[in-house]
N, C-alpha and C positions, 0 to 999 in steps of 0.2 A: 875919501880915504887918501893918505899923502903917500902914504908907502906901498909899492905895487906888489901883488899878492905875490910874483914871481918872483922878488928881491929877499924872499921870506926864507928860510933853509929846509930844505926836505926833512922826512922824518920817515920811517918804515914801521909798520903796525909791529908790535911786541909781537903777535902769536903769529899772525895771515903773513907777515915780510913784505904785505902790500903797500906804495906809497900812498900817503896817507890825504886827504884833503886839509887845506890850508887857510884862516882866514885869522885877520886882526877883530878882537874883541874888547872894550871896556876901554873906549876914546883910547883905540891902537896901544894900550898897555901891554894887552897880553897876544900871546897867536894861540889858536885854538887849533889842535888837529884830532880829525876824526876820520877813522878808517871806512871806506866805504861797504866792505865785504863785510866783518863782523861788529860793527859799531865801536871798536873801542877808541874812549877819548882822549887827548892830555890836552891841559893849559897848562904855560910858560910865561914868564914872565921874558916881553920884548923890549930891547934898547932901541931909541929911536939911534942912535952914533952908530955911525956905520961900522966902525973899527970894534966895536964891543961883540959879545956873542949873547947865547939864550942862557938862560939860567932856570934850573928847574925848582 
């Protein structure tokens, strides 16, 4: 994986306001986060360009 999970942008669970876990999925296309307290999930579509943002 080329991009370090750390470089990734936080995200806060919709209900729990917990921060969320973070990982690249589908050859580093997308980030995948999932709340650890009540499961909920979102994928995003990620830019490899540093200067770009997420898009939902």
């Amino acid at each position: 994986m080329s991009t370090q999970v750390t470089a990734l942008p936080d995200r806060f669970c919709t209900w729990c306001k917990v921060p969320m876990r973070k990982r690249l999925v589908g050859d580093e296309a997308y980030v995948h986060y999932i709340c650890p307290k009540c499961l909920f999930q979102h994928t995003c579509r990620w830019s490899h360009s540093p200067g770009k943002q997420l898009s939902s």
